[in-house]
PDB file of N, CA, C and O in Angstrom:
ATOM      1  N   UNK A   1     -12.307 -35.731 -10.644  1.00  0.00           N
ATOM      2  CA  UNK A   1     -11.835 -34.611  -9.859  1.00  0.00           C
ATOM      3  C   UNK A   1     -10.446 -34.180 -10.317  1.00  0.00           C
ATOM      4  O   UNK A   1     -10.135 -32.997 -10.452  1.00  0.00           O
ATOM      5  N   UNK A   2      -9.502 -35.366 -10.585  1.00  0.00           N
ATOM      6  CA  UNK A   2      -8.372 -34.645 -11.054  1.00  0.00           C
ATOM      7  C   UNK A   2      -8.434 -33.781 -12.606  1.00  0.00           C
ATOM      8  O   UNK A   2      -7.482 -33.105 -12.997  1.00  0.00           O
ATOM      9  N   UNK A   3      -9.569 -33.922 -13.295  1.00  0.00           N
ATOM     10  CA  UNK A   3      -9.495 -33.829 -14.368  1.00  0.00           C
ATOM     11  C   UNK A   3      -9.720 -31.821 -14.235  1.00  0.00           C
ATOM     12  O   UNK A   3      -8.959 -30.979 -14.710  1.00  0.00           O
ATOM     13  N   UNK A   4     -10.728 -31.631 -13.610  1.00  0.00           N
ATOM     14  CA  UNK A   4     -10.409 -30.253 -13.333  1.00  0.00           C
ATOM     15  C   UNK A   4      -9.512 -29.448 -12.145  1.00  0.00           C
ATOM     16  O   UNK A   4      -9.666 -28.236 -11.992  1.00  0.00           O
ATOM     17  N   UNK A   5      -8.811 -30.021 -11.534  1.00  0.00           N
ATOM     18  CA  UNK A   5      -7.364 -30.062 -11.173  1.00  0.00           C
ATOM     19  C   UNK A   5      -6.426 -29.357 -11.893  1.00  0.00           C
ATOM     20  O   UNK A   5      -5.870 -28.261 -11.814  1.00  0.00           O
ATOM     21  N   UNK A   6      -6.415 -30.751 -12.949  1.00  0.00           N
ATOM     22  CA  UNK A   6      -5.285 -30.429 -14.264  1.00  0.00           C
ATOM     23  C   UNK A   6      -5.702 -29.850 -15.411  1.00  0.00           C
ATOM     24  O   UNK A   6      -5.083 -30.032 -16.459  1.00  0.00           O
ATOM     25  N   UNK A   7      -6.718 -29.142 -15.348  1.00  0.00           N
ATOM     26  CA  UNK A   7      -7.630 -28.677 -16.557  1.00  0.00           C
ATOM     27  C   UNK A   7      -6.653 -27.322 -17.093  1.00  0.00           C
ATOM     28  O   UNK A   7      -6.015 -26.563 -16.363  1.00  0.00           O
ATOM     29  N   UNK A   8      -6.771 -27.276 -18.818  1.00  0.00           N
ATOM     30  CA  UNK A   8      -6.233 -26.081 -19.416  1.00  0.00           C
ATOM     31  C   UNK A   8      -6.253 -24.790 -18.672  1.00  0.00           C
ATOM     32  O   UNK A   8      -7.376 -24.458 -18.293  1.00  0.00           O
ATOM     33  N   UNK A   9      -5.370 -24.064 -18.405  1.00  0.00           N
ATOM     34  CA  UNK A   9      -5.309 -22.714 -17.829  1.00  0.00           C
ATOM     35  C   UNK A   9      -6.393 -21.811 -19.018  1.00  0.00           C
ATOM     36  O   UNK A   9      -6.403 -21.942 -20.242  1.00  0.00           O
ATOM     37  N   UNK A  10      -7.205 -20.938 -18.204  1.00  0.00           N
ATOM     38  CA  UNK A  10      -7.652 -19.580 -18.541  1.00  0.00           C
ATOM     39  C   UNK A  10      -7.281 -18.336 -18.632  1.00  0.00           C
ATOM     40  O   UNK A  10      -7.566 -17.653 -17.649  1.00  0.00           O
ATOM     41  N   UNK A  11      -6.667 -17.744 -19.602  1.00  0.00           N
ATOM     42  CA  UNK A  11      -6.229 -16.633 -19.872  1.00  0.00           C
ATOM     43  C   UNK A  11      -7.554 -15.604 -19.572  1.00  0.00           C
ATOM     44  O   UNK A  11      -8.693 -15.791 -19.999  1.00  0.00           O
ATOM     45  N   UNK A  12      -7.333 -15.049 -19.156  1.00  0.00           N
ATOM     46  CA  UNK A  12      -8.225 -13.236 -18.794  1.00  0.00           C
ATOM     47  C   UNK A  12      -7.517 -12.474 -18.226  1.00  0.00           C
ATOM     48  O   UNK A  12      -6.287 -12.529 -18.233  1.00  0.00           O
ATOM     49  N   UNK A  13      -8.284 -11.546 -17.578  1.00  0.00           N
ATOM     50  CA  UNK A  13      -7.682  -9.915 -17.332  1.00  0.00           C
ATOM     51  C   UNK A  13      -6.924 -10.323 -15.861  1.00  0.00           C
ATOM     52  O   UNK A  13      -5.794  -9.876 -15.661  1.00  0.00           O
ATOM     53  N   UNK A  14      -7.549 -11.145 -14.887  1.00  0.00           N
ATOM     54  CA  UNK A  14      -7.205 -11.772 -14.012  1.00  0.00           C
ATOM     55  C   UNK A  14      -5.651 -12.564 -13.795  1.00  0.00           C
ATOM     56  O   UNK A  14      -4.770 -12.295 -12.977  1.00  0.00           O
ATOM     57  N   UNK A  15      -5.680 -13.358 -14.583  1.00  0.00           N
ATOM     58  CA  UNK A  15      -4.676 -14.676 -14.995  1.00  0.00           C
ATOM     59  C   UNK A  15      -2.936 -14.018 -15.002  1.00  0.00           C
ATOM     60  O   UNK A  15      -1.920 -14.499 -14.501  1.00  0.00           O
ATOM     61  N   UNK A  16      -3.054 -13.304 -15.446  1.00  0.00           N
ATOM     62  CA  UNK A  16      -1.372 -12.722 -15.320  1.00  0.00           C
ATOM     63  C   UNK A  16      -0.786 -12.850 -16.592  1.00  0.00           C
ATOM     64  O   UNK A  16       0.317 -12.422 -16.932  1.00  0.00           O
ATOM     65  N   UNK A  17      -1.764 -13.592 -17.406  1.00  0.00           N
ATOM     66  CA  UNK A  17      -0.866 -14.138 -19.034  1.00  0.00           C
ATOM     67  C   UNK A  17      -1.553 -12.860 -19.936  1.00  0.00           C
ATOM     68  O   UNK A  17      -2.404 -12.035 -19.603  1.00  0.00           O
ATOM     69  N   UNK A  18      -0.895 -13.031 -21.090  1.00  0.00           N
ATOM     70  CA  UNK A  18      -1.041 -11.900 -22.187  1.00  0.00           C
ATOM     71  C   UNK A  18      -1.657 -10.637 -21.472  1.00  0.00           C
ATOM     72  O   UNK A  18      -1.197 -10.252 -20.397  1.00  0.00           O
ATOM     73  N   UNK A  19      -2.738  -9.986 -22.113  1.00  0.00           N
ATOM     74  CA  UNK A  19      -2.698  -8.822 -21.803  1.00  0.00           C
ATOM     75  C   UNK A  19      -2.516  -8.402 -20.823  1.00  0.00           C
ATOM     76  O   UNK A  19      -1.747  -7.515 -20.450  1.00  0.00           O
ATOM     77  N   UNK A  20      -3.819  -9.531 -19.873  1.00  0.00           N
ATOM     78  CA  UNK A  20      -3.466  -9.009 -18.507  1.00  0.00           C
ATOM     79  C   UNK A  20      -2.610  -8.848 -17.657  1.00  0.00           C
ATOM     80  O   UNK A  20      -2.863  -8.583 -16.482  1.00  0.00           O
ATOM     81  N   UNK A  21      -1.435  -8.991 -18.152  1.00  0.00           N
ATOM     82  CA  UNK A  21      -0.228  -8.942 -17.088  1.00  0.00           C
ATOM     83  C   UNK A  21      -0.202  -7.510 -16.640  1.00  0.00           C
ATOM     84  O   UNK A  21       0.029  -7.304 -15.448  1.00  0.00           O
ATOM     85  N   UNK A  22      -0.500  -6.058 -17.790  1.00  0.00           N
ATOM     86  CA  UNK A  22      -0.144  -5.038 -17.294  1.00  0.00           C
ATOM     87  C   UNK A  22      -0.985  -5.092 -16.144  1.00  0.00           C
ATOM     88  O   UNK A  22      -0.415  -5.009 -15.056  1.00  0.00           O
ATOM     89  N   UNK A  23      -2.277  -5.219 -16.162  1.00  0.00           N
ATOM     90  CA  UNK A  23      -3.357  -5.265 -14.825  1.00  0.00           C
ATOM     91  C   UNK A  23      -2.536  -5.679 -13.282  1.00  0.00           C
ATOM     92  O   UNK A  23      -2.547  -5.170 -12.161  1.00  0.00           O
ATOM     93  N   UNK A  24      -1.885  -6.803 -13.863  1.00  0.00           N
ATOM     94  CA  UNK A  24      -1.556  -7.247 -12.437  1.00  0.00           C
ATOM     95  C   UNK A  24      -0.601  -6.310 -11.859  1.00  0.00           C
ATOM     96  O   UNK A  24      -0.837  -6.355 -10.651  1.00  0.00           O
ATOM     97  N   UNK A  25       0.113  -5.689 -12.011  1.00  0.00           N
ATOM     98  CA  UNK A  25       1.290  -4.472 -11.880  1.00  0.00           C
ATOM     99  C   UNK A  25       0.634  -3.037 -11.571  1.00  0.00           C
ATOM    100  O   UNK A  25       1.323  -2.023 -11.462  1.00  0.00           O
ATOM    101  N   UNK A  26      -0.538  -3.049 -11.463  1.00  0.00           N
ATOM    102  CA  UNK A  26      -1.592  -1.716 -11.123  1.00  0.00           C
ATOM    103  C   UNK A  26      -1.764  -2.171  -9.763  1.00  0.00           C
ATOM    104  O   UNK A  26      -1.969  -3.381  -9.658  1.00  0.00           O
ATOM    105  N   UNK A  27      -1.719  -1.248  -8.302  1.00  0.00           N
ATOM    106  CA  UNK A  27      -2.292  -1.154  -7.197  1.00  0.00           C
ATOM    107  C   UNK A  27      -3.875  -0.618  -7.509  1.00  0.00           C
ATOM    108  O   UNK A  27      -4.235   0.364  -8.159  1.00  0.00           O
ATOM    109  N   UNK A  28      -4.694  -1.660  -6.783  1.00  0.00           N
ATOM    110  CA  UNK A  28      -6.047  -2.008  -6.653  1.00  0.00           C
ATOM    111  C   UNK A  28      -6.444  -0.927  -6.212  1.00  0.00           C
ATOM    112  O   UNK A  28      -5.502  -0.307  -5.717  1.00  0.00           O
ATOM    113  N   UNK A  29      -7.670  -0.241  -6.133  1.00  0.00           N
ATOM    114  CA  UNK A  29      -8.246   0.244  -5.554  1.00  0.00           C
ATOM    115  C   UNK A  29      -8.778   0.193  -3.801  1.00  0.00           C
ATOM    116  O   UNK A  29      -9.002   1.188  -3.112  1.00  0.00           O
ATOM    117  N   UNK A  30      -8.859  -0.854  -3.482  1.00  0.00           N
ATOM    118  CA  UNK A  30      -8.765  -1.647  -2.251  1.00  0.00           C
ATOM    119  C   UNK A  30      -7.772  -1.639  -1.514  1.00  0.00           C
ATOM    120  O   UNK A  30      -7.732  -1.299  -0.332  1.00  0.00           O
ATOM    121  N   UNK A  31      -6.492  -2.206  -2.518  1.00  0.00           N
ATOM    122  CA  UNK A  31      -5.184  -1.897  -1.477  1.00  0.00           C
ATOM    123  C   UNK A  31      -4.683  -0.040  -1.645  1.00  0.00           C
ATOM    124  O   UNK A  31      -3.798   0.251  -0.840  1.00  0.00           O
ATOM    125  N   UNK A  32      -5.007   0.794  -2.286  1.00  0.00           N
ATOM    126  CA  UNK A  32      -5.014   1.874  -2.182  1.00  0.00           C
ATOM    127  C   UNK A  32      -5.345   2.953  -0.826  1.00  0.00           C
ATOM    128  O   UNK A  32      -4.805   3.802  -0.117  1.00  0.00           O
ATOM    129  N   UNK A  33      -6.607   2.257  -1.041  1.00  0.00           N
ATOM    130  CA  UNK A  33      -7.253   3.024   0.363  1.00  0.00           C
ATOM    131  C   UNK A  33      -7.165   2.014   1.791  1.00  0.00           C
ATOM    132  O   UNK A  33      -7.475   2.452   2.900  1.00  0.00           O
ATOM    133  N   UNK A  34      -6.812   0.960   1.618  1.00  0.00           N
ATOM    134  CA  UNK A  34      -6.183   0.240   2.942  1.00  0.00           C
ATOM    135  C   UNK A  34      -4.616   1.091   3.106  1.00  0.00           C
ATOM    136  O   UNK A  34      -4.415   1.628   4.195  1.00  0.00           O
ATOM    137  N   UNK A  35      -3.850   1.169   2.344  1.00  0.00           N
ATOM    138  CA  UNK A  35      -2.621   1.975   1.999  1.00  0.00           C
ATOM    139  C   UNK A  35      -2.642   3.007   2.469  1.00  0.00           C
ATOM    140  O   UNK A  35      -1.603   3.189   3.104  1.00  0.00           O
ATOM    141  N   UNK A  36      -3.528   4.116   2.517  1.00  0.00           N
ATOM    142  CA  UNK A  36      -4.178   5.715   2.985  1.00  0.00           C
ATOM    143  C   UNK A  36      -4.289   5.600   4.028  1.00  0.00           C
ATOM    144  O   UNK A  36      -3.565   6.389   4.634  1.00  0.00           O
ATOM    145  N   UNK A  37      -5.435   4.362   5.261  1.00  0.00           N
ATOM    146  CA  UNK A  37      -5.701   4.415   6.059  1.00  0.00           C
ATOM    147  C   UNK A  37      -4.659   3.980   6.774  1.00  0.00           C
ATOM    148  O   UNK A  37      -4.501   4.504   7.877  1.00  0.00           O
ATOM    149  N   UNK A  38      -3.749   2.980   6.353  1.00  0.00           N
ATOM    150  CA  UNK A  38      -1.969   3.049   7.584  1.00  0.00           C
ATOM    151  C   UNK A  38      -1.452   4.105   7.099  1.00  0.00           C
ATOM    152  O   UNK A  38      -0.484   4.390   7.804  1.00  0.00           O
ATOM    153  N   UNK A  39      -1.547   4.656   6.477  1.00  0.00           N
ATOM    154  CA  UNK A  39      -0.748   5.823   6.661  1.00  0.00           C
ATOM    155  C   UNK A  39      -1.209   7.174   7.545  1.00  0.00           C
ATOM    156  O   UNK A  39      -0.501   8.059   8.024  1.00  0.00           O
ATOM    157  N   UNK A  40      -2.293   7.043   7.570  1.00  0.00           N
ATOM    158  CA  UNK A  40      -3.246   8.047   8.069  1.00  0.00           C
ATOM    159  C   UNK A  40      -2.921   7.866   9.572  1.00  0.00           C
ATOM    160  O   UNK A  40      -2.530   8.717  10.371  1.00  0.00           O
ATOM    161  N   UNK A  41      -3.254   6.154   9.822  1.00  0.00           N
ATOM    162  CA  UNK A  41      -3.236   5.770  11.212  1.00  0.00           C
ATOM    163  C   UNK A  41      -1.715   5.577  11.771  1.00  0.00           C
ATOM    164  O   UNK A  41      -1.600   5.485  12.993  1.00  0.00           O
ATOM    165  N   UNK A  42      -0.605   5.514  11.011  1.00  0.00           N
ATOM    166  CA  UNK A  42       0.752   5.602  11.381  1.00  0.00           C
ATOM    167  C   UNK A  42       1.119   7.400  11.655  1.00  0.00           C
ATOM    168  O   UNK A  42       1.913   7.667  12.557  1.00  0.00           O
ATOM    169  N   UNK A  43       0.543   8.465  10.894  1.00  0.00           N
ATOM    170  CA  UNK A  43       0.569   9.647  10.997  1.00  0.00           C
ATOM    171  C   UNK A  43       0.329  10.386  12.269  1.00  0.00           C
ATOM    172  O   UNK A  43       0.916  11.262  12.904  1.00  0.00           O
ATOM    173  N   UNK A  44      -0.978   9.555  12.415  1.00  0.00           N
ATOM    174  CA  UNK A  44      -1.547  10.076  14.552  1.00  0.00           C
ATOM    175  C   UNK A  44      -0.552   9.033  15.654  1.00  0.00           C
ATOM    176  O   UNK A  44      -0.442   9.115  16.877  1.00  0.00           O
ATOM    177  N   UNK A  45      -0.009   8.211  14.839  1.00  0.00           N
ATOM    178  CA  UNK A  45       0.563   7.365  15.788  1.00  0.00           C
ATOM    179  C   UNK A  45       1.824   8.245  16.633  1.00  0.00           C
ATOM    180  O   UNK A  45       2.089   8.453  17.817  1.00  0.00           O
ATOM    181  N   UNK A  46       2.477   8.656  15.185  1.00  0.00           N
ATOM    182  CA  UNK A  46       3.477   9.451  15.012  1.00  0.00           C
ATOM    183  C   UNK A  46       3.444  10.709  16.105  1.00  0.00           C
ATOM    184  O   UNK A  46       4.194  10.948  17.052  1.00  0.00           O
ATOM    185  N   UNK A  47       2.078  11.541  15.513  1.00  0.00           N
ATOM    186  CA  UNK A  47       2.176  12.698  15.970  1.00  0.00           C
ATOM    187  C   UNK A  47       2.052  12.545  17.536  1.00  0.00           C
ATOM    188  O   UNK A  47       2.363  13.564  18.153  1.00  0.00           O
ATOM    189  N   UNK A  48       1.640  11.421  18.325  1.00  0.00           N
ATOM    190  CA  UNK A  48       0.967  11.448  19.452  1.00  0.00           C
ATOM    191  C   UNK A  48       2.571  10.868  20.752  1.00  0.00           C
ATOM    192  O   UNK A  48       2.861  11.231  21.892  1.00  0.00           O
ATOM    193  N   UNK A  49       3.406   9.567  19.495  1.00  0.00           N
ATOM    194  CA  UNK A  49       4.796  10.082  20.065  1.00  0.00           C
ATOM    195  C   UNK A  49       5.614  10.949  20.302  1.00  0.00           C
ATOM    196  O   UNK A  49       6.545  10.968  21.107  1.00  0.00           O
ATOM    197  N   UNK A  50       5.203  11.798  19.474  1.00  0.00           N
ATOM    198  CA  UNK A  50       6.372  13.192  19.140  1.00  0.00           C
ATOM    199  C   UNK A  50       5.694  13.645  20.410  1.00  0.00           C
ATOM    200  O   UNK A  50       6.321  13.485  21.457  1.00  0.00           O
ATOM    201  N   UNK A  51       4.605  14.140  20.449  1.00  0.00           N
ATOM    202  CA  UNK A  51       4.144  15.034  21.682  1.00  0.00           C
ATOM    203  C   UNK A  51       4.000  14.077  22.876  1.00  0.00           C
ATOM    204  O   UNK A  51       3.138  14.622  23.565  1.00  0.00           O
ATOM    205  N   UNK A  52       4.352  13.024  23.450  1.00  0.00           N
ATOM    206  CA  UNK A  52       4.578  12.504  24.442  1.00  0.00           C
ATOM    207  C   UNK A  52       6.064  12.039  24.767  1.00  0.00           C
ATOM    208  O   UNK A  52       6.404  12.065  25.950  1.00  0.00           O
ATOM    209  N   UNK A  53       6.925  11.638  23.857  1.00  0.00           N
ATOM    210  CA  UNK A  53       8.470  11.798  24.158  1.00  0.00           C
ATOM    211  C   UNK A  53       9.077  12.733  24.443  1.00  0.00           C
ATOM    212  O   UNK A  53       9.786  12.806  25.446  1.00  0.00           O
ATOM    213  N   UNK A  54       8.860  13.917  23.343  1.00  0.00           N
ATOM    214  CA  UNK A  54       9.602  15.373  23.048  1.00  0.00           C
ATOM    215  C   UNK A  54       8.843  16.323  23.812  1.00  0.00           C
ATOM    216  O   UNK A  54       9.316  17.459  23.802  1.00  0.00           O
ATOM    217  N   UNK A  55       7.778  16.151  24.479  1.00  0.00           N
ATOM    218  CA  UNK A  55       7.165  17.065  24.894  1.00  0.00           C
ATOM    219  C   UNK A  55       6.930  18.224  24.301  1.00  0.00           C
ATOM    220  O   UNK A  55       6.986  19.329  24.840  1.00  0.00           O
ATOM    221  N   UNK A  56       6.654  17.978  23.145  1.00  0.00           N
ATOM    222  CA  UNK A  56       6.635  19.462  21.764  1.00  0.00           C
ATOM    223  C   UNK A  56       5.093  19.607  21.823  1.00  0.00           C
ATOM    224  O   UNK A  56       4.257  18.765  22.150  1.00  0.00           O
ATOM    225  N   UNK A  57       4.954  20.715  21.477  1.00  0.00           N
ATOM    226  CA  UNK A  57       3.772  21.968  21.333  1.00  0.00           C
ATOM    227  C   UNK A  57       3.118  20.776  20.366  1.00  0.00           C
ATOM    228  O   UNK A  57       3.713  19.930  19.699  1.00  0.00           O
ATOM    229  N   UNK A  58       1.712  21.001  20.520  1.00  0.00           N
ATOM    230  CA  UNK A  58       0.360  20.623  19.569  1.00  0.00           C
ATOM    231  C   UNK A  58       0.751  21.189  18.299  1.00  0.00           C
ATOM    232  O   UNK A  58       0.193  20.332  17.613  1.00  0.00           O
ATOM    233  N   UNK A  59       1.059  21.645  17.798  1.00  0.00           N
ATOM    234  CA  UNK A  59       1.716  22.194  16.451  1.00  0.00           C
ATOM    235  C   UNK A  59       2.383  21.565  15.881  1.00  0.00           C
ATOM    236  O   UNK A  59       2.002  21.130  14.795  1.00  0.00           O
ATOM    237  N   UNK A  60       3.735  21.239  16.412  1.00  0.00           N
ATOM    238  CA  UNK A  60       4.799  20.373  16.374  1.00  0.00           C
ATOM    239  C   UNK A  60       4.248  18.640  15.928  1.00  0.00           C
ATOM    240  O   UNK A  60       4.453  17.930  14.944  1.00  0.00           O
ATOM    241  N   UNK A  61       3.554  18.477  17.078  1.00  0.00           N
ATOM    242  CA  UNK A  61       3.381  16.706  16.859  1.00  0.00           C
ATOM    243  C   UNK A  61       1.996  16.910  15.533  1.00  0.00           C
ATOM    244  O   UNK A  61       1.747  15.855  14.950  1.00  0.00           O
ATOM    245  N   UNK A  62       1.123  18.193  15.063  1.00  0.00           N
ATOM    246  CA  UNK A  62       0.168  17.510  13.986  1.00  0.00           C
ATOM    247  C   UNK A  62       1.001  17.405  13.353  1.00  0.00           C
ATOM    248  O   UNK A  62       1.049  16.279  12.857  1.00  0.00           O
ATOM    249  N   UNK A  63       2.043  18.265  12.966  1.00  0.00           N
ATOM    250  CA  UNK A  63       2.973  18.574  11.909  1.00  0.00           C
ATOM    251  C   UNK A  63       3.372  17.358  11.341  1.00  0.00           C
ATOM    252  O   UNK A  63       3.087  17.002  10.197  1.00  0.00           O
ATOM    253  N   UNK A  64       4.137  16.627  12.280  1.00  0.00           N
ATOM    254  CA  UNK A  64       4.985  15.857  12.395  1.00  0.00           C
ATOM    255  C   UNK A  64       3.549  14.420  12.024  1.00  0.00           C
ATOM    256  O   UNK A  64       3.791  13.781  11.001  1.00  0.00           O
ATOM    257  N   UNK A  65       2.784  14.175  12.467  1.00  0.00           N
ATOM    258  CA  UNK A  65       1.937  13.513  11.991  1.00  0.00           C
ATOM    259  C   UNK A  65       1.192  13.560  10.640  1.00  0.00           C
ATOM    260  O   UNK A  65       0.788  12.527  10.106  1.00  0.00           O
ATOM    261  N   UNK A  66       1.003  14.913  10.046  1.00  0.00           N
ATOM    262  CA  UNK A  66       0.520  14.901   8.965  1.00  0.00           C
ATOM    263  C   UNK A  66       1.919  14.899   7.557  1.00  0.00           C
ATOM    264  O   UNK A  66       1.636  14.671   6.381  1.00  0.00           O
ATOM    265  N   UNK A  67       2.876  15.097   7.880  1.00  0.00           N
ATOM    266  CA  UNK A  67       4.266  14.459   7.014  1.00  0.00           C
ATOM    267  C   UNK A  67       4.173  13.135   7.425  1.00  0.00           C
ATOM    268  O   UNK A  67       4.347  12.288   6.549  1.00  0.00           O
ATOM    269  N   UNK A  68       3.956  12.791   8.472  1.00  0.00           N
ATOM    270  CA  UNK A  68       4.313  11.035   8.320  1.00  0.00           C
ATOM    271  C   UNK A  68       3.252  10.462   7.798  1.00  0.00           C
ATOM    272  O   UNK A  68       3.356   9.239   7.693  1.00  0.00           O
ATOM    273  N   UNK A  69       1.609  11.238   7.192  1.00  0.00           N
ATOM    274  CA  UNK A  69       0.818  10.296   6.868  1.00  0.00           C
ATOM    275  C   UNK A  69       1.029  10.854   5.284  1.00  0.00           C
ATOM    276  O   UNK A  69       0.475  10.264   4.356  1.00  0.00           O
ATOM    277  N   UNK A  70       1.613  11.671   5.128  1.00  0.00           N
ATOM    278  CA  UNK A  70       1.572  11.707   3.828  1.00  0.00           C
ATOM    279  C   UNK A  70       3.085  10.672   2.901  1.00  0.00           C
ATOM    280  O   UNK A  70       3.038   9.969   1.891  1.00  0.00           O
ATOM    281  N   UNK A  71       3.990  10.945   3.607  1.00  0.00           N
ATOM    282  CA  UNK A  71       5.573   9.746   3.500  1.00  0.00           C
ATOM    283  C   UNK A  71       5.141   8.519   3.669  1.00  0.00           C
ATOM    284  O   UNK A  71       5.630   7.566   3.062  1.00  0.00           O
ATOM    285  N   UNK A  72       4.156   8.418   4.532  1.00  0.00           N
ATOM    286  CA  UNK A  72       4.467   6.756   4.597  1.00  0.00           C
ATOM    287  C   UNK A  72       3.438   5.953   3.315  1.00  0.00           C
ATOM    288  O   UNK A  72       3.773   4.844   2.899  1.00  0.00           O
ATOM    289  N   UNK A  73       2.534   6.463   2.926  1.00  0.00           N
ATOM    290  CA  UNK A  73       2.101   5.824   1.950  1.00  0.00           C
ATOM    291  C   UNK A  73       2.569   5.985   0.778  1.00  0.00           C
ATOM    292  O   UNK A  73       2.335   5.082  -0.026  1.00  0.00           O
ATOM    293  N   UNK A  74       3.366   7.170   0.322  1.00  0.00           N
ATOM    294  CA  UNK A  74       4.287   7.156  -0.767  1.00  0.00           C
ATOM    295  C   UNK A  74       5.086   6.352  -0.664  1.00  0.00           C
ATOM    296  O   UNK A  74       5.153   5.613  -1.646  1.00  0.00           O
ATOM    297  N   UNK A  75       6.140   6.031   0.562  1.00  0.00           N
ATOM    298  CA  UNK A  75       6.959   4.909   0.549  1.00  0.00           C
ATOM    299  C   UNK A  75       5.865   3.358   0.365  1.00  0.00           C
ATOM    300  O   UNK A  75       6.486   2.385  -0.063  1.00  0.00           O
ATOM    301  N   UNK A  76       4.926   3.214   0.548  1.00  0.00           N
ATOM    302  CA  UNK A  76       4.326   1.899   0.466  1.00  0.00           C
ATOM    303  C   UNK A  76       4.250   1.859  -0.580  1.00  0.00           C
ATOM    304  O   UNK A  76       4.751   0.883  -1.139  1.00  0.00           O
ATOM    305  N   UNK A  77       3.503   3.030  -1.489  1.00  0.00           N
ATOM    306  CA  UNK A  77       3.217   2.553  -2.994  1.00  0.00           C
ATOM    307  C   UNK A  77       4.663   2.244  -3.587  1.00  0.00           C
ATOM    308  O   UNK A  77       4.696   1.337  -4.419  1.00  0.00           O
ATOM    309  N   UNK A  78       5.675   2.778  -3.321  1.00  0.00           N
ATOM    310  CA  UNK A  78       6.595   2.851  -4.008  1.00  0.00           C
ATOM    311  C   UNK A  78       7.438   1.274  -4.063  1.00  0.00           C
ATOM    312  O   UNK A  78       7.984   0.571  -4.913  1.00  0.00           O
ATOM    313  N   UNK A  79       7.199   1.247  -2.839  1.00  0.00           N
ATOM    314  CA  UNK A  79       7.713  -0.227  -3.160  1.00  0.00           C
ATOM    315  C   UNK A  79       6.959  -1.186  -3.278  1.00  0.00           C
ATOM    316  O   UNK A  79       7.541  -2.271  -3.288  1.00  0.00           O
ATOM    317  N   UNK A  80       5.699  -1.217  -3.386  1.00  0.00           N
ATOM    318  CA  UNK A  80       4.897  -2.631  -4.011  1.00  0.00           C
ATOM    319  C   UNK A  80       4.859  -1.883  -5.580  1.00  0.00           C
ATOM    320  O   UNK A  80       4.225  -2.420  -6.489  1.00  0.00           O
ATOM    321  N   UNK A  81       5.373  -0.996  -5.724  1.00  0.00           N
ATOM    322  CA  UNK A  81       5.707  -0.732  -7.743  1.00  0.00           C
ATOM    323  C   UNK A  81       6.807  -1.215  -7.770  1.00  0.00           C
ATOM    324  O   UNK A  81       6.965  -1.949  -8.746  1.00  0.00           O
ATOM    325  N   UNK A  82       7.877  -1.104  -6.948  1.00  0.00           N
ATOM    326  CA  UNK A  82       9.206  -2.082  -7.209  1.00  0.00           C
ATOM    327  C   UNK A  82       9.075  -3.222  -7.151  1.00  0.00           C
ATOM    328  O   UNK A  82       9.330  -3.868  -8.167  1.00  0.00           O
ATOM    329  N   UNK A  83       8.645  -3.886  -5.993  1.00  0.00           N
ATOM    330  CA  UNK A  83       8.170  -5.571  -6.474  1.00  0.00           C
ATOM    331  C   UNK A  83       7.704  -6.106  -7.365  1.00  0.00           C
ATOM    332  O   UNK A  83       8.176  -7.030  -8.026  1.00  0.00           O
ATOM    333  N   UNK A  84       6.181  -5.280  -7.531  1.00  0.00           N
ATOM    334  CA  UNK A  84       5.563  -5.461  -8.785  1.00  0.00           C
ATOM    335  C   UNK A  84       6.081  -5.139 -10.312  1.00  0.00           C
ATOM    336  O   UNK A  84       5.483  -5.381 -11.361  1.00  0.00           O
ATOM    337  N   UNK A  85       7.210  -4.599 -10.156  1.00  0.00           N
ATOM    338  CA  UNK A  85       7.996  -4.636 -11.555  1.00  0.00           C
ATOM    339  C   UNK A  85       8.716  -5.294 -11.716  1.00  0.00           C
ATOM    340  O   UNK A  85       9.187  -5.434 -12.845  1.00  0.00           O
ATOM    341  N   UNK A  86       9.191  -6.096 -10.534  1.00  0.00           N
ATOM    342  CA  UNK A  86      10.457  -7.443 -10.739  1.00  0.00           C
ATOM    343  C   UNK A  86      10.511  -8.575 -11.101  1.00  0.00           C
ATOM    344  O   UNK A  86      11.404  -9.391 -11.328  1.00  0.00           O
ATOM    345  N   UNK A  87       8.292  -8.516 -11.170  1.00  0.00           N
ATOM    346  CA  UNK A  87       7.779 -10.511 -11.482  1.00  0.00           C
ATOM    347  C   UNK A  87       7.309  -9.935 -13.118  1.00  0.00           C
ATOM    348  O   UNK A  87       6.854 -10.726 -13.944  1.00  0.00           O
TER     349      UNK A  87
END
């Protein structure tokens, strides 16, 4: 059992070594659209405070919801590309 434990590492697209390292520094497809959907769902969150704090017009809070679903996943990608450029 220890022997495949301590067994030689496997290089592939996976592994993080040679080529594949650029791979690992790409946002997945998966975390992409998990990424879309908080943003989507932080966007109505948004809009549904604006129009219950501020008491602002239905106009006002989609507004304000559809900028926050479009900002907030730009700010997400943006910084798992900064992390992901620091390893």
């Amino acid at each position: 059992m220890t022997a495949m434990q301590n067994g030689p590492e496997v290089s592939g697209p996976d592994s993080g070594s040679g080529s594949g390292s650029n791979e690992a520094k790409k946002i997945r497809k998966f975390e992409a659209v998990i990424i879309i959907l908080v943003g989507i769902i932080g966007g109505g969150f948004a809009g549904v405070v604006r129009r219950t704090m501020d008491h602002a017009s239905y106009y006002e809070a989609i507004s304000t919801g559809v900028v926050a679903a479009i900002v907030l996943p730009g700010f997400i990608f943006g910084v798992m590309r900064y992390i992901r450029g620091q390893s």
